[in-house]
Z-matrix of the N, CA and C atoms (Angstrom, degrees):
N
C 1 1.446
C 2 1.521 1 107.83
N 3 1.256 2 115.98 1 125.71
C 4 1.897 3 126.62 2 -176.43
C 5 1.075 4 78.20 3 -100.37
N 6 2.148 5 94.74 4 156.88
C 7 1.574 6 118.81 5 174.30
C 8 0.970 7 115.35 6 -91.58
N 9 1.552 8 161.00 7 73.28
C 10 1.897 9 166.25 8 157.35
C 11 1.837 10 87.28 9 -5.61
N 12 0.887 11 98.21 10 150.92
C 13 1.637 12 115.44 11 158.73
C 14 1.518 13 91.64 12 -108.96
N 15 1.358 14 103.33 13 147.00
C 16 1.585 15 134.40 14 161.36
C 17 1.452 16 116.39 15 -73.36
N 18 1.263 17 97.68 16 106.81
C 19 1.718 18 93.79 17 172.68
C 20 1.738 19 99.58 18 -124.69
N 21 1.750 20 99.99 19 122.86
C 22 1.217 21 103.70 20 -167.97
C 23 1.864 22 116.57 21 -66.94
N 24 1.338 23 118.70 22 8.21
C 25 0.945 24 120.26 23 -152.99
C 26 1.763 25 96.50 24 -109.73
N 27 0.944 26 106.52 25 -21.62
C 28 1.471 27 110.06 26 -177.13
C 29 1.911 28 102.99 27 -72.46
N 30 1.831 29 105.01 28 -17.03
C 31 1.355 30 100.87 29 179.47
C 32 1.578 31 111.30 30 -66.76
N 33 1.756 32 115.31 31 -44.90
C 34 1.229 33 120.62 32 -176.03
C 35 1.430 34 119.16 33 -72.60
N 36 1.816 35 114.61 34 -29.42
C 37 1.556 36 92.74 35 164.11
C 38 1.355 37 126.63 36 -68.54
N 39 1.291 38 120.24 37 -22.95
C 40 1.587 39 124.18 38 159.31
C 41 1.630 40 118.30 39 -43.34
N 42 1.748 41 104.12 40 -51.39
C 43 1.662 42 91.45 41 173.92
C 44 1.339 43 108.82 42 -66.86
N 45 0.955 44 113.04 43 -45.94
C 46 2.083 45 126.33 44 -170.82
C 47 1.961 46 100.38 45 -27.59
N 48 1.740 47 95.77 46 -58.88
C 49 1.302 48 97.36 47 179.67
C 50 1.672 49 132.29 48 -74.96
N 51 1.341 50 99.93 49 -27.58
C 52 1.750 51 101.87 50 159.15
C 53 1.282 52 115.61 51 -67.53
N 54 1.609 53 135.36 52 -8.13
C 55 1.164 54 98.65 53 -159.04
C 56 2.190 55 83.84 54 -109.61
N 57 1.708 56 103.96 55 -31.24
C 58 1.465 57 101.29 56 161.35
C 59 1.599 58 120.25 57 -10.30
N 60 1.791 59 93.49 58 -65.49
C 61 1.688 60 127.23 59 -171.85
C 62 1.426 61 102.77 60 -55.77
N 63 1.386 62 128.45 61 -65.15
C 64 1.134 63 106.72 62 164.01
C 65 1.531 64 158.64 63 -76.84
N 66 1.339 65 107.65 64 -5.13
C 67 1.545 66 135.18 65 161.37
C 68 2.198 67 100.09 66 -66.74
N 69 1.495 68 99.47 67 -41.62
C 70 1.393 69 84.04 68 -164.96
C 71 1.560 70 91.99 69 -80.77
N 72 1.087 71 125.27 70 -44.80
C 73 1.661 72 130.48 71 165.66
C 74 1.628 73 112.91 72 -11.05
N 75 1.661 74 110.49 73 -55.42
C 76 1.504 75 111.57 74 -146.91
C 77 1.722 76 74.29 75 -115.25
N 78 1.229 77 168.27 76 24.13
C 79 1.258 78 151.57 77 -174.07
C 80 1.458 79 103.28 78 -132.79
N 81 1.544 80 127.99 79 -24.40
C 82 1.048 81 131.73 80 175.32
C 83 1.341 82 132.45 81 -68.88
N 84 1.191 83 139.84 82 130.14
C 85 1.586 84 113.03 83 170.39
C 86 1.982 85 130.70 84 -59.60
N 87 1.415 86 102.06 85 141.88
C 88 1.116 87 89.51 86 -175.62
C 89 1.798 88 109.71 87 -116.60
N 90 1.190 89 122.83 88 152.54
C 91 1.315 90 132.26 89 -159.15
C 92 1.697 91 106.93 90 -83.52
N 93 1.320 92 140.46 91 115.52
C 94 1.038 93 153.47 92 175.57
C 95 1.361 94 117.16 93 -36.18
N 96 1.495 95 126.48 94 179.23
C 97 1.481 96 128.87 95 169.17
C 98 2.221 97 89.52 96 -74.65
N 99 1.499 98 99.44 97 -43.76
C 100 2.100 99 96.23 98 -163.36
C 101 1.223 100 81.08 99 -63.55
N 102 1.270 101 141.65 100 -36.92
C 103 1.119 102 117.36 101 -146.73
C 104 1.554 103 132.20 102 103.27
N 105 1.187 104 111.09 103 -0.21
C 106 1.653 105 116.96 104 145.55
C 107 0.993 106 126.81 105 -83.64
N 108 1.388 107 138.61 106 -170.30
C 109 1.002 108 144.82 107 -173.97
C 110 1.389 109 117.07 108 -97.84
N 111 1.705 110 127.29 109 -179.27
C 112 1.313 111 122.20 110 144.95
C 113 1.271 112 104.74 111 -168.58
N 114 1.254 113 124.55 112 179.39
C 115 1.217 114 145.13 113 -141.07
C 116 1.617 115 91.12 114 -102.34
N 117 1.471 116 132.79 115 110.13
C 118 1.045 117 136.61 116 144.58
C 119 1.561 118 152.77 117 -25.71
N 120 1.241 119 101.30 118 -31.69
C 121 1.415 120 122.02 119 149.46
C 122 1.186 121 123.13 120 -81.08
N 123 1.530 122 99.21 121 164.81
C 124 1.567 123 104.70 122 -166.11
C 125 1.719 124 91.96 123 -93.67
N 126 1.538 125 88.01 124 143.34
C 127 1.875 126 98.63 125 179.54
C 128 1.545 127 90.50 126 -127.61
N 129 1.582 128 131.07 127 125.69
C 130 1.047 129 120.69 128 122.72
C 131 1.079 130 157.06 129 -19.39
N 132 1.553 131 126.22 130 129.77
C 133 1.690 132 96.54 131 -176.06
C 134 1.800 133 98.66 132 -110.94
N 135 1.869 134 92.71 133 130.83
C 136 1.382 135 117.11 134 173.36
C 137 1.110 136 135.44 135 -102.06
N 138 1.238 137 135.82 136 154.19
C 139 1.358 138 129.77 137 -173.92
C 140 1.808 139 100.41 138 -142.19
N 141 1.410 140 94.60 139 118.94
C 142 1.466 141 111.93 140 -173.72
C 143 1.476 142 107.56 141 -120.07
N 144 1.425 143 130.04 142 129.36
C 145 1.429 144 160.30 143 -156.69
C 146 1.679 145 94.50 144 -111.80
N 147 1.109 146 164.50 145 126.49
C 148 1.333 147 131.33 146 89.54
C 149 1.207 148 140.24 147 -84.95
N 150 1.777 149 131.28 148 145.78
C 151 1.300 150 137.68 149 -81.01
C 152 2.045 151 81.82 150 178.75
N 153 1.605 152 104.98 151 131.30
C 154 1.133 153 100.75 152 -176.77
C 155 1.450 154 125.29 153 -77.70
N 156 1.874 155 106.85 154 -24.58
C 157 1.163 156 124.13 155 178.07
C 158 2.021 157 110.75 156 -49.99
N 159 1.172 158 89.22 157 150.87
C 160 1.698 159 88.50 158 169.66
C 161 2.040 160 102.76 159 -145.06
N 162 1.406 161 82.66 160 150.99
C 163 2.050 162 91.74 161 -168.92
C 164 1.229 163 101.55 162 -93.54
C-alpha cells in the first residue's frame, strides 16, 4: 500500500462534477412513456385571458 498526498482540491472537482450531473440531469429534456419528449422543468399550468381594458 503507497501513501497519496491529499490534495484538497480534488474534493471540489468531485463536487464541481456532481453538481454538472445534476443541473444537466434536471435541465435536459426527458423522453416520455409515448415517447416524446418534454420539458424537464417544472411548468405550471396557466391560464391567460387578454382583455381590451388597459390600467
Amino acid at each position: 500500500m503507497s501513501i497519496t498526498r491529499w490534495d484538497p482540491f480534488d474534493e471540489v472537482t468531485t463536487l464541481r462534477r456532481s453538481m454538472e450531473r445534476m443541473f444537466d440531469d434536471f435541465l435536459t429534456p426527458r423522453r416520455t412513456r409515448t415517447g416524446g419528449s418534454e420539458a424537464a422543468w417544472w411548468q405550471p399550468p396557466v391560464e391567460m385571458f387578454e382583455t381590451k381594458t388597459t390600467r
